[in-house]
MARDRENPA-753899 format. One line per field, with one value per atom (N, C-alpha, C): residue number from 0; atom name; x, y, z. Coordinates in nm, 4 decimals. Layout:
% residues N
num = c(NUM	...) .
atome = c(CA	...) .
c1 = c(X	...) .
c2 = c(Y	...) .
c3 = c(Z	...) .
This chain:
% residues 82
num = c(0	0	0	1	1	1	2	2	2	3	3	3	4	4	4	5	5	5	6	6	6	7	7	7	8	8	8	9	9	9	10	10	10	11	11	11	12	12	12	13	13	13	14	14	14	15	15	15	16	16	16	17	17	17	18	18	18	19	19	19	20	20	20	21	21	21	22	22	22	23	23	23	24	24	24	25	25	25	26	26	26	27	27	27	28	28	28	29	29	29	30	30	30	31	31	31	32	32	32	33	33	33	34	34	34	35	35	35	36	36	36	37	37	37	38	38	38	39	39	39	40	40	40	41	41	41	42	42	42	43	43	43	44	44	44	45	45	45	46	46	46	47	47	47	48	48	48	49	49	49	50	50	50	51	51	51	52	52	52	53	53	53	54	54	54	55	55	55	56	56	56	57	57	57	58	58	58	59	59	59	60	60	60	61	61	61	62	62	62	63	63	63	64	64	64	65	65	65	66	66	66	67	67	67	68	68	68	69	69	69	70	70	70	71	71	71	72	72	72	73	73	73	74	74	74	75	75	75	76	76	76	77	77	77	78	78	78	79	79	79	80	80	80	81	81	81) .
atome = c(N	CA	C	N	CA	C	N	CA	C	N	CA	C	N	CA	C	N	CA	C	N	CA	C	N	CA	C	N	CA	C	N	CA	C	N	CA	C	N	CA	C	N	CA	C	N	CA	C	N	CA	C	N	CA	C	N	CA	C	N	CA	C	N	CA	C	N	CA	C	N	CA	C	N	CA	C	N	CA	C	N	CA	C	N	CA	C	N	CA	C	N	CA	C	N	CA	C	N	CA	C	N	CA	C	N	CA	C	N	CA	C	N	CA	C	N	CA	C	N	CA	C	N	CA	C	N	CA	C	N	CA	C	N	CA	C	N	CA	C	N	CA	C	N	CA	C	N	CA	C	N	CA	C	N	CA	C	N	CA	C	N	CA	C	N	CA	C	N	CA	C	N	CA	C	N	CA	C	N	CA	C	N	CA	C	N	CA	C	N	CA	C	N	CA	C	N	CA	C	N	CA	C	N	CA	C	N	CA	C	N	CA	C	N	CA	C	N	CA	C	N	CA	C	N	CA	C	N	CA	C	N	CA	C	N	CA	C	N	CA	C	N	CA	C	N	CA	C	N	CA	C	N	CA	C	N	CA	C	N	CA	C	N	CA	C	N	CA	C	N	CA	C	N	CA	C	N	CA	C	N	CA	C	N	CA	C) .
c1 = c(-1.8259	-1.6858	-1.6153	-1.6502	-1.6329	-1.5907	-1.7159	-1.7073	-1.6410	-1.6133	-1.4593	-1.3272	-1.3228	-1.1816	-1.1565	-1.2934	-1.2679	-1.2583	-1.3136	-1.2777	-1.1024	-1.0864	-0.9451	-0.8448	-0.8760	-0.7952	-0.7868	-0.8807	-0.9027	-0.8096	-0.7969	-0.7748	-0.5819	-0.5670	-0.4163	-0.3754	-0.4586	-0.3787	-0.3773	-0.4840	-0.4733	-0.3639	-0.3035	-0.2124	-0.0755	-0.0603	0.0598	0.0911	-0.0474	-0.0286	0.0353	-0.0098	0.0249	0.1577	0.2114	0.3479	0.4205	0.3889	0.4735	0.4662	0.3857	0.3468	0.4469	0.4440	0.5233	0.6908	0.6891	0.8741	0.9010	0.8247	0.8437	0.8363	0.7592	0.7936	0.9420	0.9782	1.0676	1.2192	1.2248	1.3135	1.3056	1.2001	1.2112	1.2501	1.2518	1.2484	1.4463	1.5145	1.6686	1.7329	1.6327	1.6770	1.7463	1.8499	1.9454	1.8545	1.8177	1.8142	1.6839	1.5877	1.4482	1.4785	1.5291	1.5584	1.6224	1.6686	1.7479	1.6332	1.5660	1.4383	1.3332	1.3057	1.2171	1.2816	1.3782	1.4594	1.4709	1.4661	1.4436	1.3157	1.2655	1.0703	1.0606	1.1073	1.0602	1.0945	1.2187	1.2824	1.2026	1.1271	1.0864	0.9904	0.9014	0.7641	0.7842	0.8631	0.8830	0.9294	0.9943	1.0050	0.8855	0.7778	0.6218	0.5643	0.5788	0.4828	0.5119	0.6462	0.7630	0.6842	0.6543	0.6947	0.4928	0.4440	0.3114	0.2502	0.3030	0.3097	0.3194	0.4620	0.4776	0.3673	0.3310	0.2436	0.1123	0.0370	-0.0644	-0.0415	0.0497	0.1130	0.1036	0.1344	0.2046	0.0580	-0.0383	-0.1413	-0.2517	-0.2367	-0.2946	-0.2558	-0.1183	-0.1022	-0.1701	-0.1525	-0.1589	-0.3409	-0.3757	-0.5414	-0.5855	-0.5179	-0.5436	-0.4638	-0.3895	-0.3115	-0.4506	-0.4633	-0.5722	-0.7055	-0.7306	-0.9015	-0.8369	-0.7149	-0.6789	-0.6742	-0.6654	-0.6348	-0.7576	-0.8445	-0.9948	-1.0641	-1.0181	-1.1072	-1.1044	-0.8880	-0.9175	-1.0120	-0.9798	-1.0108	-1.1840	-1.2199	-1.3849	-1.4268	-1.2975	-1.3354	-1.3076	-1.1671	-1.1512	-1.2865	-1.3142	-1.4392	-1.5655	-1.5684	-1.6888	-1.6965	-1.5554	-1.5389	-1.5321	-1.4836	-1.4858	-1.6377	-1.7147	-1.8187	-1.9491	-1.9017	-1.9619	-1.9094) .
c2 = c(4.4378	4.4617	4.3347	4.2756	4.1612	4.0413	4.0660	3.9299	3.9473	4.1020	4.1282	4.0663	4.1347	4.0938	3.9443	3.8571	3.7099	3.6392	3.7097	3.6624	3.6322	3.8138	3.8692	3.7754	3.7225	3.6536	3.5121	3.4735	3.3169	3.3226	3.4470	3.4398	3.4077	3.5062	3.5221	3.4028	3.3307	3.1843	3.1346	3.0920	3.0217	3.0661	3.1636	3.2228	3.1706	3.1867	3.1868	3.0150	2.9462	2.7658	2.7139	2.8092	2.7239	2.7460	2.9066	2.9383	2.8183	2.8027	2.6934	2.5683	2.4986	2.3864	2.4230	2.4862	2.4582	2.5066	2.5535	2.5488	2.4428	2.3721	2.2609	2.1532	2.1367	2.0656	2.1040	2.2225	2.2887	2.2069	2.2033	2.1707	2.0213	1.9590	1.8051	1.7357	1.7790	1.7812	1.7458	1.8438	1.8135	1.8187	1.7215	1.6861	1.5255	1.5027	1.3593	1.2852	1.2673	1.1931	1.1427	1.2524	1.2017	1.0943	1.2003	1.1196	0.9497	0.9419	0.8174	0.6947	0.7832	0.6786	0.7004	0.7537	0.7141	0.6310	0.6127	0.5072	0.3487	0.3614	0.2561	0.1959	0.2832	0.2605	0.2204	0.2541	0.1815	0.0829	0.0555	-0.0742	-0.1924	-0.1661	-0.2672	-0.2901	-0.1688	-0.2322	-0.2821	-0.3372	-0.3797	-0.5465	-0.5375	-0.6448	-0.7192	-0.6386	-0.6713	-0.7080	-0.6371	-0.6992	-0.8684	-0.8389	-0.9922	-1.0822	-1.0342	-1.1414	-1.2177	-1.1392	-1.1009	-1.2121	-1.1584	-1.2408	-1.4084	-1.4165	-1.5761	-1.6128	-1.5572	-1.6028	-1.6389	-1.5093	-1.5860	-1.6817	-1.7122	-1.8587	-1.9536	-1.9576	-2.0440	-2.1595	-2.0295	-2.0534	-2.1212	-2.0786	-2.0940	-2.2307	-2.2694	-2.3787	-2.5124	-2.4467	-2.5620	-2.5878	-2.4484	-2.5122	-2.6202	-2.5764	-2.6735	-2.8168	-2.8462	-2.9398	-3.0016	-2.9264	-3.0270	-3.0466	-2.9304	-2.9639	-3.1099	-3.1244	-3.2856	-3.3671	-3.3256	-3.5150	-3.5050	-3.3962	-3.4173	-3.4811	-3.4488	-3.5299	-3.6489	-3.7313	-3.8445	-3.8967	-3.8839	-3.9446	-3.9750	-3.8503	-3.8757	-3.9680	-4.0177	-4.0940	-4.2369	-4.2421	-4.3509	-4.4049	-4.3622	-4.3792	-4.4232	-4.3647	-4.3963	-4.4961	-4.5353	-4.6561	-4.8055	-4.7314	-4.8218	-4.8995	-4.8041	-4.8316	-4.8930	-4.9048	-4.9818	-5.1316) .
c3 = c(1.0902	1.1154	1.1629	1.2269	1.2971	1.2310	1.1214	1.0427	0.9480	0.9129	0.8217	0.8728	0.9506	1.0466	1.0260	1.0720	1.0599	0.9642	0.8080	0.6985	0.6629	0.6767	0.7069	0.7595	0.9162	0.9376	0.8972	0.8722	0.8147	0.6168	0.5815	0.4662	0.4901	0.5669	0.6141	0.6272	0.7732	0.7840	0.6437	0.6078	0.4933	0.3940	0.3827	0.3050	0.3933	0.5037	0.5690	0.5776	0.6055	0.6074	0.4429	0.3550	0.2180	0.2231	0.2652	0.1942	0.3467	0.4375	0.5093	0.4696	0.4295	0.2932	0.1937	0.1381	0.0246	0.0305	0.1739	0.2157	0.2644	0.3590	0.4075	0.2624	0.1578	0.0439	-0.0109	-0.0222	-0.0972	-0.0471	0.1253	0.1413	0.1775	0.1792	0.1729	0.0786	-0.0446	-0.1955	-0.1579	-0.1109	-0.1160	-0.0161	0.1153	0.2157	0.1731	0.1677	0.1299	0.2386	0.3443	0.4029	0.4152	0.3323	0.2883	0.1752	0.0723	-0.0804	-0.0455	0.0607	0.0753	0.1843	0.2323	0.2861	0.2121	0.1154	0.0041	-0.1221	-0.1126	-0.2221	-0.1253	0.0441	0.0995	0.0942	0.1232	0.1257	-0.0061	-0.1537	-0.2500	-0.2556	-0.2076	-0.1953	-0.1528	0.0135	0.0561	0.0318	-0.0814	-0.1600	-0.2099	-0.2999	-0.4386	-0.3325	-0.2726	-0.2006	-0.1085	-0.0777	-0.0267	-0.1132	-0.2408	-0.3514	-0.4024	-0.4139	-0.4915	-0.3655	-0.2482	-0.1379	-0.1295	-0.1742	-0.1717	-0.3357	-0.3706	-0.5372	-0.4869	-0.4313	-0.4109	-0.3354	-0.2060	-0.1756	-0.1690	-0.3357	-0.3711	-0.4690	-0.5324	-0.6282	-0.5198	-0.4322	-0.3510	-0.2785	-0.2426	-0.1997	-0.3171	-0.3920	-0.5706	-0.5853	-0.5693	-0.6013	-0.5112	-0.3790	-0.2375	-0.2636	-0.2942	-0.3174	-0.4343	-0.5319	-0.6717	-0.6319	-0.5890	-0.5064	-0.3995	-0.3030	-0.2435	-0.3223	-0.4044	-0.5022	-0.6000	-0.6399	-0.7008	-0.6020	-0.4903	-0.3958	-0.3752	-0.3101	-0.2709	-0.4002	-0.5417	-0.6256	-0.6441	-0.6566	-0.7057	-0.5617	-0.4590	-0.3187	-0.3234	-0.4383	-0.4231	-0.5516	-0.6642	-0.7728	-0.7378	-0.6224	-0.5559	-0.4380	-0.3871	-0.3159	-0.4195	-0.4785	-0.5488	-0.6292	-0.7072	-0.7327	-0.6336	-0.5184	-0.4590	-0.3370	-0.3987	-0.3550	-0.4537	-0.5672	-0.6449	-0.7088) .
C-alpha cells in the first residue's frame, strides 16, 4: 500500500513539475524582456568570438614573428661563428 501511494505520489509531482516547465517555457517564450536579453546575449557572443578570433591571429602572428627573429639571430650567429 505504501509503496503504491509512493509511486502515486512521485508520478503526480512528476506530472505537476513538467506542466510548470512548460508554463514557465510558455511564457518566457513572449516575455519582451527575455526576447530582448537573448538578442543582447547574442550580441555579445558574436562580439567574444570576433574579439577571440583577433586574438588568436594576433598571437599567431607575434609567434611566427619571433620563430623569424629567433631564426635569422640563429643563422646570424652561426655565421658569425665560422
Amino acid at each position: 500500500m505504501e509503496e503504491e501511494n509512493k509511486k502515486l505520489r512521485r508520478a503526480e509531482t512528476r506530472e505537476f513539475n513538467d506542466a510548470v516547465r512548460q508554463l514557465f517555457q510558455f511564457v518566457r517564450k513572449r516575455d519582451m524582456r527575455y526576447i530582448k536579453h537573448q538578442a543582447e546575449q547574442a550580441k555579445l557572443e558574436i562580439q567574444r568570438t570576433k574579439m577571440a578570433e583577433r586574438k588568436r591571429v594576433a598571437a599567431k602572428k607575434a609567434r611566427a614573428e619571433a620563430a623569424q627573429s629567433y631564426e635569422a639571430g640563429g643563422v646570424l650567429r652561426a655565421r658569425a661563428s665560422t
